[in-house]
N, C-alpha and C positions, 0 to 999 in steps of 0.2 A: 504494500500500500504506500501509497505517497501523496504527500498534503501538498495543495498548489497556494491557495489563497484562503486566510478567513474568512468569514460572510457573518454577516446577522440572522437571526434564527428567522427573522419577518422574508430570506431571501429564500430556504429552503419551502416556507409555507406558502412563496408563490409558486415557488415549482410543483408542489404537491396539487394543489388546488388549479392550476393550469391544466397539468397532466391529465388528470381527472373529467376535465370540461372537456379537452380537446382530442384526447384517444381513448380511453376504457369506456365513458359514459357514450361517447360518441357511436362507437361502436355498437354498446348494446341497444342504443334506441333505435336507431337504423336496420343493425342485425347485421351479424359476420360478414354474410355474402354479401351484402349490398354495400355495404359500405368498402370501396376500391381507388382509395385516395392518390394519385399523380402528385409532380413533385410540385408545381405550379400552385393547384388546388391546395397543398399541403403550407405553401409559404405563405399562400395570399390570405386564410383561416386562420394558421397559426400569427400572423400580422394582429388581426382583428379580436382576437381573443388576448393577445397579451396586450394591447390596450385597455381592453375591459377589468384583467385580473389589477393591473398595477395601480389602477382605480380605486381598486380595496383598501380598507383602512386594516393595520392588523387585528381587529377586534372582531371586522366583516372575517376574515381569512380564519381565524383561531375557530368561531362558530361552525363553517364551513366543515372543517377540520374535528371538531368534537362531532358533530352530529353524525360525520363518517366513521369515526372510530376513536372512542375517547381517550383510549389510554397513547394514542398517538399522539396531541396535541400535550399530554403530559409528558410524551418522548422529547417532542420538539421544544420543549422549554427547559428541559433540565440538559440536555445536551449544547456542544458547543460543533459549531458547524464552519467543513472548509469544503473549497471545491478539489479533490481532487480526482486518483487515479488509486482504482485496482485493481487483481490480476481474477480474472475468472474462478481461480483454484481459492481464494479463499474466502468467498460471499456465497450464498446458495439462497433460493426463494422462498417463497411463503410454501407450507404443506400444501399440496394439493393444487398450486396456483393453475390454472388456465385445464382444472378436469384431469391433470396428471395421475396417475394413479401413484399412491403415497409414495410405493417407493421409490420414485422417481424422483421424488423431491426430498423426503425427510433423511437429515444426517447424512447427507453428501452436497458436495459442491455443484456452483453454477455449471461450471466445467462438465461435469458428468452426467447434472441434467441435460447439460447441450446434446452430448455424445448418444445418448439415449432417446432422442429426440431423432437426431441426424440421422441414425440408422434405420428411425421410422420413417422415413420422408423416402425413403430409397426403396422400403417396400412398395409393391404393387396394389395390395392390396392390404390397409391399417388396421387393426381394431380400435386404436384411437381416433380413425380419423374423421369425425363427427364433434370430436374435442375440441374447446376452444382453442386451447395453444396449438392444434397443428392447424387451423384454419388462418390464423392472427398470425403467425409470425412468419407466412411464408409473403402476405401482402407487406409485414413489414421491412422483412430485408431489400427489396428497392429504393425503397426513402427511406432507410437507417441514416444515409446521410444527409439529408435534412435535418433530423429528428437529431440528431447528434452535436449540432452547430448550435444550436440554440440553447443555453445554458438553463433556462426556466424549462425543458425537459428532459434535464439529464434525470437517472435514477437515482433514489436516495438509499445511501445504505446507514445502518444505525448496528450498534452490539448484537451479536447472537446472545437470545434470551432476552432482549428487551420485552419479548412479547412469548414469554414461555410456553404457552398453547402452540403457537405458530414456527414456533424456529427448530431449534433442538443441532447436536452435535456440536455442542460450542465447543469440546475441547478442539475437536482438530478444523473447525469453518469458525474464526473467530468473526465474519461478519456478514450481515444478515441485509438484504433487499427488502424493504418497508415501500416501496413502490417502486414501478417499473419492472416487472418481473417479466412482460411480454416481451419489451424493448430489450431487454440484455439477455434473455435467451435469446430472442433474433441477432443477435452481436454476436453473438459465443456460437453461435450455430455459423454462422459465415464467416467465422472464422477470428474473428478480435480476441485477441488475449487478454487485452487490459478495455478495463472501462473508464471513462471520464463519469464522475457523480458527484453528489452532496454527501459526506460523511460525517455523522455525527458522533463525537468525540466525548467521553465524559469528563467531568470539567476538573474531576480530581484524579484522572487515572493518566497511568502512561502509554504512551500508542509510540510503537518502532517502523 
């Protein structure tokens, strides 16, 4: 892992709350299939929506943010937040993210969820493939790089075990995807090593 720049926690909560308006929700109102975003489409959207979020006061954004998941907006304030860079091999996703079946996701790394993934896509015929994450992530690796330029959509990673239901294997994946789990699987499936995100840091511990 490696830290680039600090940020104020008000910078992660527009990433969060952006992401959300402009890829996950967007998607489910529309529906998988229908929604097949160009890269045009995807800058001239993403334009107009990140005028609307930075609008927000942080009090609009924290609300936003509780009502999705409360103990999230209590992550986002007691942690300390930079932008940097991590390696695939040490972050892994939410249990179950995008219909995976558990094991796929629980106590192993992004890394391997990718790998597991990649060798579905090559089959003919999937038993996953009605799942969200093999539908979502094959539309996303064309505009990964758009989606990657833009700092209010990088993924946010926080401690494994900030959210003990949802993480797990801390000793060996010390950190944990809190959003963006479609986007950095479609990253690690195409091949990226390292990710650019939001990391939150505890504000009394040590990070190497």
């Amino acid at each position: 892992m490696k830290l680039l720049k600090k940020v104020l926690p008000i910078e992660t909560k527009r990433c969060f709350v952006l992401s959300q308006r402009f890829t996950s929700k967007k998607m489910r109102k529309k529906g998988i299939k229908e929604y097949k975003p160009d890269k045009d489409t995807i800058s001239k959207n993403l334009s107009k929506t990140k005028k609307q979020i930075l609008k927000l006061k942080e009090k609009s954004l924290d609300k936003i943010i509780r009502d999705e998941y409360k103990k999230r907006l209590k992550a986002y304030d007691e942690l300390d937040w930079y932008l940097g860079e991590v390696n695939i091999s040490e972050i892994k996703v939410w249990n179950g993210t995008g219909g995976l079946y558990e094991s796929w996701t629980q106590r192993i790394s992004l890394k391997e969820t990718a790998q597991k993934l990649k060798a579905e896509f090559k089959k003919e015929k999937s038993q996953i493939r009605r799942r969200r994450a093999f539908q979502v992530i094959p539309q996303i690796i064309p505009i990964k790089r758009v989606l990657q330029r833009e700092e209010y959509l990088l993924p946010i990673v926080v401690p494994n075990g900030t959210y003990k239901k949802h993480s797990g294997g801390i000793k060996t994946i010390p950190w944990f995807l809190d959003d963006g789990c479609m986007r950095s699987l479609a990253y690690a499936v195409s091949g990226d090593k390292k990710i650019k995100v939001y990391i939150g840091i505890p504000k009394k511990g040590v990070c190497e």
